[in-house]
Phi, psi and omega in degrees: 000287178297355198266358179266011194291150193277164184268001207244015135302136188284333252151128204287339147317293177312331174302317142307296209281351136306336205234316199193151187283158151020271157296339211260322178281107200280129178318340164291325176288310154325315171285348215265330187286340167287310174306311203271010163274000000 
């Protein structure tokens, strides 16, 4: 999922939060996706 992200995305967050609602992305995947900044 994040490794297919177009490049012109700020962020593997932002990338989730594009990819799936909200509720669906458990907040661990979210810090994991903030920490690979």
């Amino acid at each position: 999922m994040i490794r297919l992200r177009p490049p012109r995305w700020p962020s593997p967050g932002a990338d989730l939060a594009l990819v799936a609602p909200a509720g669906a992305v458990p907040p661990a995947a979210l810090e994991a996706g903030l920490a690979a900044l």
